[in-house]
C-alpha positions as CSV (number, residue, x, y, z in Angstrom):
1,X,62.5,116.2,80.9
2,X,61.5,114.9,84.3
3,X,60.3,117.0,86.9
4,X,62.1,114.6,89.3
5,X,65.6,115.9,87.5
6,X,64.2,119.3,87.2
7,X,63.4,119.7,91.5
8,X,67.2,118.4,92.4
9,X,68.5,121.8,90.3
10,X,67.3,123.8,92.6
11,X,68.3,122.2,96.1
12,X,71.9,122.0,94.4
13,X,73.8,123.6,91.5
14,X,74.2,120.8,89.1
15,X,77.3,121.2,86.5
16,X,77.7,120.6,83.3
17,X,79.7,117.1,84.2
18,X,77.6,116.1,86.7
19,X,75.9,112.5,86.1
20,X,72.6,113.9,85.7
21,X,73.5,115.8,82.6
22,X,72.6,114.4,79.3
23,X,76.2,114.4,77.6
24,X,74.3,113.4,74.4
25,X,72.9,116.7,74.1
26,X,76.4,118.7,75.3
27,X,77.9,117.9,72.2
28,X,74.8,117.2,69.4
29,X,71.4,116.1,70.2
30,X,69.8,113.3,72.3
31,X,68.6,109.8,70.9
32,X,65.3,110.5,72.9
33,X,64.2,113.2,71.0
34,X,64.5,111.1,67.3
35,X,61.5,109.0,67.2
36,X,59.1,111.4,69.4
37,X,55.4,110.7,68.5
38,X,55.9,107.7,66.9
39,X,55.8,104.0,68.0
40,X,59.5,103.7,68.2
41,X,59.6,106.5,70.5
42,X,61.7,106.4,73.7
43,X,59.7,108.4,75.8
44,X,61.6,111.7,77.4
45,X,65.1,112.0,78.9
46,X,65.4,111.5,82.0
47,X,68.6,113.5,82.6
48,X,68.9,117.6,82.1
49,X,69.1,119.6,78.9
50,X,69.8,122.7,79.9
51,X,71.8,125.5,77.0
52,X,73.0,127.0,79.5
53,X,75.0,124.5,80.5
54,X,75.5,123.3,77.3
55,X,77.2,126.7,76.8
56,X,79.5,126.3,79.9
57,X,80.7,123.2,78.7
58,X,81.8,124.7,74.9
59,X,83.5,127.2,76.9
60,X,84.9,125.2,79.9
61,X,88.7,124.5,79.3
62,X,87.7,120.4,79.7
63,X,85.8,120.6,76.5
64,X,88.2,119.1,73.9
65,X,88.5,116.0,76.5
66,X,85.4,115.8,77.3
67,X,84.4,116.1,74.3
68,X,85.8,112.9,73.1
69,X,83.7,110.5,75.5
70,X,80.5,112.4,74.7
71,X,80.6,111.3,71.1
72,X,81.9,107.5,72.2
73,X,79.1,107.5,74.3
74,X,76.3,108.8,71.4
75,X,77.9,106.5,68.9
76,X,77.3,103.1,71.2
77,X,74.3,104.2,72.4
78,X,73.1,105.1,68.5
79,X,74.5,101.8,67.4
80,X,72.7,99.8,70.2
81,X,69.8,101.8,69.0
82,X,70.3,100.5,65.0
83,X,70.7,97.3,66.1
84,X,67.6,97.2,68.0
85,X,65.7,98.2,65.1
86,X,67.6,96.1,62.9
87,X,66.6,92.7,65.0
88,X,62.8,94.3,65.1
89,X,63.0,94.5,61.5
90,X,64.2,91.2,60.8
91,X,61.9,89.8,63.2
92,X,59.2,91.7,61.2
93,X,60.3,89.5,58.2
94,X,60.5,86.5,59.2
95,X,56.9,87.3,60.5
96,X,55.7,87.8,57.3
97,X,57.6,85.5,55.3
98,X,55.9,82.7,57.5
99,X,52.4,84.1,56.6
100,X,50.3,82.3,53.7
101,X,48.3,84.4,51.8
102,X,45.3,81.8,51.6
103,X,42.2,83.3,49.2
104,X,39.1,83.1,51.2
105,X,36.7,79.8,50.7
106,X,34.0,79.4,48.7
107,X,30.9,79.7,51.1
108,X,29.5,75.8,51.8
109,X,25.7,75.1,51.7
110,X,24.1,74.7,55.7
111,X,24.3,70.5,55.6
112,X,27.5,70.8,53.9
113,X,29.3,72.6,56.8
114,X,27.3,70.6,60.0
115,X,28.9,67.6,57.7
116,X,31.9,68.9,57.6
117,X,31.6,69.9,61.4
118,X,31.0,66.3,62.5
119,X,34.0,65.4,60.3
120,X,36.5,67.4,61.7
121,X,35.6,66.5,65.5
122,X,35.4,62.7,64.3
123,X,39.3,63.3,62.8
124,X,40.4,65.1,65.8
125,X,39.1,62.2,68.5
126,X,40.9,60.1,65.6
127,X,44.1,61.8,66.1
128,X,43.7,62.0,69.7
129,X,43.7,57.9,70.2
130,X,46.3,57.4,67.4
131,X,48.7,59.8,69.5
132,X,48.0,58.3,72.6
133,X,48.9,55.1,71.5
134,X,51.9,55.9,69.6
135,X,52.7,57.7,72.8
136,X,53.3,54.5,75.1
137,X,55.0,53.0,71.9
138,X,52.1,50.4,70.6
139,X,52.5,51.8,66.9
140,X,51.5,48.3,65.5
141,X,47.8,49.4,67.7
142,X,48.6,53.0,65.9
143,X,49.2,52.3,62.3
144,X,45.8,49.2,62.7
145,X,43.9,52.0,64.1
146,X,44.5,54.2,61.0
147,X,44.2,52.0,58.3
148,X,40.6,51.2,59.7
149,X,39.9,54.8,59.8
150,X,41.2,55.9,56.2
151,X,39.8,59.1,57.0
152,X,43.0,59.9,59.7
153,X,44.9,60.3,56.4
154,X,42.6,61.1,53.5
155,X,40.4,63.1,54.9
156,X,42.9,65.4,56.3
157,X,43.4,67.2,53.2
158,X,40.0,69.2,53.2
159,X,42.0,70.9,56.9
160,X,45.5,71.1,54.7
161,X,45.7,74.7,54.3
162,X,45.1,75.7,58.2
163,X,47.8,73.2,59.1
164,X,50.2,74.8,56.6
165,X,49.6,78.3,58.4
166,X,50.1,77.1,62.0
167,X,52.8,74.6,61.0
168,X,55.2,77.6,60.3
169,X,54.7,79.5,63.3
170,X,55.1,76.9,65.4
171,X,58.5,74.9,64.0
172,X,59.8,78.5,64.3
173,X,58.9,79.5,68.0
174,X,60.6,76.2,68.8
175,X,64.1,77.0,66.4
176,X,64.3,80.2,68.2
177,X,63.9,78.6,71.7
178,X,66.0,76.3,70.6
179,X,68.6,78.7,69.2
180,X,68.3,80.8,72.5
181,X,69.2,77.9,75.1
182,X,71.9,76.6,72.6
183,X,73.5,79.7,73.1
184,X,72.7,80.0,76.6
185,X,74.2,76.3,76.8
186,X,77.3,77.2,75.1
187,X,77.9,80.0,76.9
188,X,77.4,78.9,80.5
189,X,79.8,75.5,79.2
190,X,82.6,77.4,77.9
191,X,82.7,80.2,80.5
192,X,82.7,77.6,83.9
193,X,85.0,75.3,82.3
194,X,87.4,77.8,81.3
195,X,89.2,78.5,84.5
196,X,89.8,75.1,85.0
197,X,90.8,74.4,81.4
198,X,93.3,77.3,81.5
199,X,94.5,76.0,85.5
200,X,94.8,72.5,83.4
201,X,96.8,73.9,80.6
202,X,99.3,76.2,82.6
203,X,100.1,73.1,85.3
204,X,100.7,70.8,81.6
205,X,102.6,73.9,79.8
206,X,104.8,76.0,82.9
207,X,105.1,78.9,80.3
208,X,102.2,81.6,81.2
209,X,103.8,84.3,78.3
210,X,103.9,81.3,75.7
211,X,100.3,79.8,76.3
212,X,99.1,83.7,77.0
213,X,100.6,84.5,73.0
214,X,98.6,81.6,71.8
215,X,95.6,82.5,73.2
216,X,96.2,85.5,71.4
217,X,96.9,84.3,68.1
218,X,94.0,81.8,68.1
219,X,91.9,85.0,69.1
220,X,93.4,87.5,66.2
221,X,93.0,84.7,63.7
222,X,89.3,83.6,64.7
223,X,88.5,87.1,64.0
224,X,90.3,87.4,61.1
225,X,88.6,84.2,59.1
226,X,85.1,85.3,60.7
227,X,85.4,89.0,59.0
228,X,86.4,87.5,55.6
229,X,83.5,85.4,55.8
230,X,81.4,88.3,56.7
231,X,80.4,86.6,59.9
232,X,81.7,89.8,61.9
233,X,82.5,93.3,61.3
234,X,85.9,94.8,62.5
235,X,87.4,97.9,62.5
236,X,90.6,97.8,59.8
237,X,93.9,98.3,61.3
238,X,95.7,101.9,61.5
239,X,98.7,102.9,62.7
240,X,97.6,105.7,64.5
241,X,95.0,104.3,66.4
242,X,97.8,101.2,67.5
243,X,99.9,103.6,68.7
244,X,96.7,105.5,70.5
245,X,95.2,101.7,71.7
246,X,98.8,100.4,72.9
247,X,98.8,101.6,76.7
248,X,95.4,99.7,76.9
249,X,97.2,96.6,75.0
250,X,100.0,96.6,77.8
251,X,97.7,97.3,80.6
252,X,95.8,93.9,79.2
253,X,98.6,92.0,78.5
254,X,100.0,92.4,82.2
255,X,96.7,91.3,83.4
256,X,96.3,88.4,81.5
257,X,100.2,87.3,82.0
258,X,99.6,87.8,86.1
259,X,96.6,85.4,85.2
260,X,98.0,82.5,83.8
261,X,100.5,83.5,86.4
262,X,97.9,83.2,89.4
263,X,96.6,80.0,88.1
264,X,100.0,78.8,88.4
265,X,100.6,79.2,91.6
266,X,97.5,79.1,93.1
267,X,94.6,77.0,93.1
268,X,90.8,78.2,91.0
269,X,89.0,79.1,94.4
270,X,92.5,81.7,95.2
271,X,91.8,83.4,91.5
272,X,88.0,83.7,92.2
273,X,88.2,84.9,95.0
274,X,90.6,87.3,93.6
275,X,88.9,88.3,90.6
276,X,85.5,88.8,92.8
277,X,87.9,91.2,94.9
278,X,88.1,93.6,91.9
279,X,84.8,95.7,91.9
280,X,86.1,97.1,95.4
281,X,89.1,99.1,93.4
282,X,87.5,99.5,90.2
283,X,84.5,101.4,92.1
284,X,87.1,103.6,93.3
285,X,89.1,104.2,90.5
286,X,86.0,105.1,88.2
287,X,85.2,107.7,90.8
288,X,88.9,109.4,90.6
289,X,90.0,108.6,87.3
290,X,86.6,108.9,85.4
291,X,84.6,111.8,87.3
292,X,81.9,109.0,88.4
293,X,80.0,109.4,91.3
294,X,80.4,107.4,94.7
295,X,79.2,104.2,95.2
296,X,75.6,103.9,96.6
297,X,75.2,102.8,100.5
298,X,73.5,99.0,98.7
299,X,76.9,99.3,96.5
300,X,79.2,99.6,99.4
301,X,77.4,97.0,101.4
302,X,77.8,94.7,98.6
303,X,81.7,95.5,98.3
304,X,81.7,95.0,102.2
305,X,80.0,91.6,101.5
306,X,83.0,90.6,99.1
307,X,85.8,92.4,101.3
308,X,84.4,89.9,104.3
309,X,84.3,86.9,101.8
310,X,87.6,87.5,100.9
311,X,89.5,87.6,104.6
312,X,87.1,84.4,105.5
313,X,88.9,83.0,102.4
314,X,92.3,83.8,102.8
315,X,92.6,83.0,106.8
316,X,91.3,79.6,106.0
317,X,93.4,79.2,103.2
318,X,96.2,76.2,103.9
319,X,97.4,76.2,100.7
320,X,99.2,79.8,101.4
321,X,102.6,81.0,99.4
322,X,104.0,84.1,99.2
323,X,104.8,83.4,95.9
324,X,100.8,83.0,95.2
325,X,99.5,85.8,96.7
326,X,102.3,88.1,95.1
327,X,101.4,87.2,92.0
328,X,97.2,87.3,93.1
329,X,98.3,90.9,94.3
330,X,99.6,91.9,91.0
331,X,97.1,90.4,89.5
332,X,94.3,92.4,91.6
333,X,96.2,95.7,90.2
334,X,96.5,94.9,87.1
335,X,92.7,93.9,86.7
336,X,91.6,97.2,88.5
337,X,93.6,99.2,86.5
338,X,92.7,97.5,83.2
339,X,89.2,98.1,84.1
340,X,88.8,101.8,84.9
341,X,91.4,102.4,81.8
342,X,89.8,100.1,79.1
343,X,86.1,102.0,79.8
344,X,88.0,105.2,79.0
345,X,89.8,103.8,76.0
346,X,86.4,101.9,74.8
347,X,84.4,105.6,75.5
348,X,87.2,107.6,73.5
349,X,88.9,105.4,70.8
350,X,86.1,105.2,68.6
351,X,86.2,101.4,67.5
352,X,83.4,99.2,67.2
353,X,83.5,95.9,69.7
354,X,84.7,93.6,67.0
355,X,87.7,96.1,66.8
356,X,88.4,96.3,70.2
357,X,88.9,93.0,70.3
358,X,91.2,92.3,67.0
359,X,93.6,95.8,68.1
360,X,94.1,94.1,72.0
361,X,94.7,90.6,70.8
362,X,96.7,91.7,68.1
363,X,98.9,94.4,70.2
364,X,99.3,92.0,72.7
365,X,100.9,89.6,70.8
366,X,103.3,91.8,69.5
367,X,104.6,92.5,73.3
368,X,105.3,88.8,73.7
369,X,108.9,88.8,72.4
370,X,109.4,91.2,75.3
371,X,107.8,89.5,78.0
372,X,109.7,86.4,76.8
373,X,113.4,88.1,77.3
374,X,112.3,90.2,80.7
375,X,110.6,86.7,82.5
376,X,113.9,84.6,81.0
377,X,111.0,81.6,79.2
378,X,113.1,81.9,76.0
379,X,115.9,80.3,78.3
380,X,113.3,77.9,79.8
381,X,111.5,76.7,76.2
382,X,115.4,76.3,74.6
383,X,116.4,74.1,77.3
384,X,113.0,71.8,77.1
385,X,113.4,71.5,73.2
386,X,117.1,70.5,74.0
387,X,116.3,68.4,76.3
388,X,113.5,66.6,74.3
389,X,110.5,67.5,76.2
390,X,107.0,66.1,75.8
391,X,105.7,69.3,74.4
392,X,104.1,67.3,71.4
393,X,102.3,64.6,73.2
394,X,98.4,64.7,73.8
395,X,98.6,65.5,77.9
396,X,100.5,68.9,76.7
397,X,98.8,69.8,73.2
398,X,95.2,68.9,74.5
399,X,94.9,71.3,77.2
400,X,96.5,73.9,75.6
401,X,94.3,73.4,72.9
402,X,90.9,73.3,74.5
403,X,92.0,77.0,76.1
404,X,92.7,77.9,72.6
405,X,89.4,77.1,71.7
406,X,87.7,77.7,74.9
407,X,89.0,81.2,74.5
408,X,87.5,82.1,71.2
409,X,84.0,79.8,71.8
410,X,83.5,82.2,74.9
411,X,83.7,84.9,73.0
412,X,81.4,83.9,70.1
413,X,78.3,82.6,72.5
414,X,79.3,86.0,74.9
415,X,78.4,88.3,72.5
416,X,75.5,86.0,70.7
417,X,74.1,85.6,74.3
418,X,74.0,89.7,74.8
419,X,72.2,89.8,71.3
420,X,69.6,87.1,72.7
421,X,69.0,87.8,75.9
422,X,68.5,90.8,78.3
423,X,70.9,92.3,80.6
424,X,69.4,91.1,83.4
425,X,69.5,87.4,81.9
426,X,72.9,87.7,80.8
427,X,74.0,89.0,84.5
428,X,72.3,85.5,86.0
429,X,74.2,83.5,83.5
430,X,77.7,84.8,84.8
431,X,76.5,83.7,88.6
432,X,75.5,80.6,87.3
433,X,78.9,80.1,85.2
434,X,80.8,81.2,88.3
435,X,78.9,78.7,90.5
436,X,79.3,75.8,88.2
437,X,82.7,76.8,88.0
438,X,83.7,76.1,91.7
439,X,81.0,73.0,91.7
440,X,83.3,71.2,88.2
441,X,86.5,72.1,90.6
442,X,85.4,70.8,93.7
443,X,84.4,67.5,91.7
444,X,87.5,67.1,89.3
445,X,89.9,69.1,91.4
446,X,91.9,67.7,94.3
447,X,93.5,71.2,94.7
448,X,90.9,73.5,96.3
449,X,89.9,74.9,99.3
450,X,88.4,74.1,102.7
451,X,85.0,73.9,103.8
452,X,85.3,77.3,105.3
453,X,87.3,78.5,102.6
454,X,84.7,77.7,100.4
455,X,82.1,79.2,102.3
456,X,83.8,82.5,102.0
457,X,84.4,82.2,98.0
458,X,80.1,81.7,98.3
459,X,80.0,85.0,100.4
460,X,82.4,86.3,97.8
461,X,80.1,85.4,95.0
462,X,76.8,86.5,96.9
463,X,78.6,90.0,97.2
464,X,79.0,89.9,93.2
465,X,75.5,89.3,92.8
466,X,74.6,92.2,95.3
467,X,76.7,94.3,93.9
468,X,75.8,93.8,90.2
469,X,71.8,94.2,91.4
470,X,73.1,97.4,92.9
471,X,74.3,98.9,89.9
472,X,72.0,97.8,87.5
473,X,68.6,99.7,88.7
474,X,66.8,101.3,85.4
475,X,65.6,104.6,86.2
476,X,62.0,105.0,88.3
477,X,61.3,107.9,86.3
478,X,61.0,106.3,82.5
479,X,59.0,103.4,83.8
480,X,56.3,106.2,85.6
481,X,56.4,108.1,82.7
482,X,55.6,105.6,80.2
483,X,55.0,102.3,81.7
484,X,53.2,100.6,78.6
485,X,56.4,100.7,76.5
486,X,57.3,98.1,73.9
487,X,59.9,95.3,75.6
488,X,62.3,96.6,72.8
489,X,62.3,100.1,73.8
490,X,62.6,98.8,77.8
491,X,66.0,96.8,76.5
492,X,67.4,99.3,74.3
493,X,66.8,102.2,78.1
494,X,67.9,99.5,80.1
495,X,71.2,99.0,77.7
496,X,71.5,102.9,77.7
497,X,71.6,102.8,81.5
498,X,73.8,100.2,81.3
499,X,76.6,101.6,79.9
500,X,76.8,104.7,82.1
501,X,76.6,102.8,85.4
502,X,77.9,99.1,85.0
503,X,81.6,99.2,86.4
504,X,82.8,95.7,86.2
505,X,80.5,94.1,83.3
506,X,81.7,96.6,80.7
507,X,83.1,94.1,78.3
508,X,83.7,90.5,80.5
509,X,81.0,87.9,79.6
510,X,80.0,87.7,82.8
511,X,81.8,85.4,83.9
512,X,85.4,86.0,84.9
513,X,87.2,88.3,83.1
514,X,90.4,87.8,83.3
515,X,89.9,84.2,82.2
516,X,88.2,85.8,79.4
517,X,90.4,87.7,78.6
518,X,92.0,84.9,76.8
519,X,89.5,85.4,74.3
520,X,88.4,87.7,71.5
521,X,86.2,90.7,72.9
């Protein structure tokens, strides 16, 4: 345990809730103490195991609810932990699979191997000029120069089995680069487009509860055909946990309706600047609501930043309506609430991600039929089908469409880019989607805001990245105590870390999450 830890319990009486208590080892045993000794070892705690606390917490009348979020958090942090060594594993294969077991060479006699020296560096200046001039595109110059020098191709054969074990190696580095910025790609495409897709759909289809139950249904059945192909695992469905998940299934159905709502009504800069408003709230809710400590002075001086972004925005803003900024009110609760709750319901309900994301698509499309008798669109979509409405033509069905599938491709290349890359990585890709984001809508869009307004959506966006940066510090006490750790075992503490003190990056892409939230997650 680290001394560090150890010299705060005496300056204060520390609790059995308090952050620097390892909740792993309240309720069973902690993760750091599995692998001690060997190379997979995480190095010790850095939080408190003390029995005697452990003891007031088994007697403490909290215990049955705390009790609850202590094994949520063992189980993700054990799972994060299989799945590290399952990817080290695999990568351990395909390692091996790509080596060739070559049986040693027959020893050559002295002149033998000084021929055979001269040879090779002959065929490698060989190779050097034939590249070179393919390379400026005279292969007529190329293909003359080899058949003059048979040896380019003949006498290649006697260096055949090196080639075959570097060949491997190398075709695969590049597939996994290749797979990595793909993803990357994908993910930073989807996520900045998004917003304006879903701004493009809801000005081409007025009905924010009918393209909202879409999104949903393309989101349940993506994950659907995915499990049945094995692509995915989920979580099968049970009453009991519906009824258990449905407050969080309302609670993201309001947000995403107040949304599309938002988007409606307002133009993309209004809804970032919104959306980048939410940490403020959610920083304060997770202190009341989930026993978290306060904020840090950097934290608060990056919620400051956004706060000041925010008023630039809005006094600049000509495009003002009351009717806008109601619903971008109502959608700043509803997003703040959704937060603090859905990182209670994701530490308590006990479903794996894949399940999260098939109960709250799912739930929330069964609340459509309500939402469609309280806003009155039934009345609205029966008097467009009456009145022979363009609803089939290509300006309506495209956009709605490409949010569809926007939706779900976020998803997929969200959680493929958190498998590929690090946290840190994956935080830099939600700034960059966010900035590419307002670049695509100041470009495509004739409905944004000023100069200044603009300016204070930037200062919005530079408090994010503050912010995030302020909440994302590993401990200083694992990297003293073991700094030549493995970069898996640095991941897997930094993901560990992450999920105790990330308040807004719990489960959005990193991008904006209440576009997201359109999508699968």
């Amino acid at each position: 345990m680290a001394t560090e830890e150890e010299g705060k319990r005496h300056r204060r009486k520390i609790e059995w809730d308090d952050k620097e208590v390892c909740g792993h080892y309240m309720i069973r045993f902690c993760p750091h103490h599995l692998f001690a000794g060997t190379r997979s070892d995480l190095g010790p705690c850095y939080k408190i195991h003390d029995p005697k606390l452990k003891e007031s917490f088994e007697k403490s009348p909290r215990h049955d609810e705390y009790v609850h979020k202590f094994e949520a958090e063992l189980a993700q942090f054990c799972e994060i932990l299989v799945m590290d060594l399952d990817r080290r594993v695999r990568r351990e294969r395909e390692q091996r699979s790509l080596e060739v077991d070559l049986t040693p060479p027959t020893p050559l006699p002295t002149n033998r191997s000084e021929q055979l020296f001269v040879l090779e560096e002959k065929l490698k200046n060989l190779l050097k000029q034939v590249d070179a001039i393919s390379e400026v595109g005279n292969v007529d110059e190329a293909e003359a120069l080899k058949r003059k020098n048979p040896e380019v191709g003949e006498d290649q054969v006697g260096s055949s089995a090196p080639a075959l074990t570097i060949q491997p190696n190398w075709s695969s580095i590049v597939l996994q680069h290749v797979s990595v910025y793909g993803i990357a790609a994908g993910y930073c495409l989807s996520a900045s487009l998004l917003s304006i897709i879903n701004k493009w759909a809801v000005v081409k289809f007025p009905y924010p509860g009918a393209l909202t139950a879409l999104q949903y249904f393309t989101s349940v059945v993506g994950v659907l055909i995915c499990g049945w192909f094995k692509f995915i695992e989920y979580d099968s469905l049970d009453l009991l946990t519906m009824w258990r998940f449905l407050p969080a299934a309302i609670i993201f159905y309001l947000s995403l309706f107040t949304n599309s709502e938002l988007l409606l009504h307002a133009n993309v800069d209004t809804f970032i600047v919104f959306r980048s408003v939410v940490p403020i709230f959610v920083a304060i809710g997770e202190t009341l609501f989930l026993h978290q400590p306060w904020p840090s002075m950097r934290t608060w001086i990056s919620l400051g930043t956004i706060f000041g972004g925010s008023v630039i925005y809005v006094l600049t803003d000509y495009q003002f309506t009351v009717t806008a900024y109601i619903w971008a009110i109502a959608y700043l609760i509803s997003m703040s609430i959704d937060f603090v709750y859905i990182k209670h319901v994701v530490m308590t309900i006990g479903l794996n991600t894949w399940g999260l994301v098939l109960y709250n698509n799912l739930e929330a499309l069964l609340l459509f039929p309500l939402e469609l008798l309280v806003m009155g669109e039934l009345k609205k979509i029966k008097h467009e089908i009456s009145d022979e409405s363009d609803w089939y033509s290509l300006e309506v069905v495209l956009p709605v469409g490409l949010s569809c599938l926007f939706g779900l491709s976020i998803s997929f290349f969200g959680f493929s880019c958190r498998r590929a890359i690090s946290a840190t990585g994956f935080t830099v890709l939600g700034i960059v989607n966010k900035l590419l984001t307002v670049v695509i809508n100041l470009v495509i869009w004739d409905k944004h805001s000023t100069f200044v307004g603009t300016v204070g959506l930037l200062i919005c966006m530079l408090g994010g990245v503050m912010y995030q940066q302020s909440t994302s510090n590993k401990p200083k006490v694992v990297n003293e105590v073991k700094p030549e750790r493995t970069e898996e075992e640095l991941k897997l503490l930094e993901m560990n870390g992450s999920l105790e003190s990330n308040n807004n990056e719990t489960w959005a892409t990193g991008s904006e999450r209440g576009n997201e939230k359109s999508l699968p997650r």
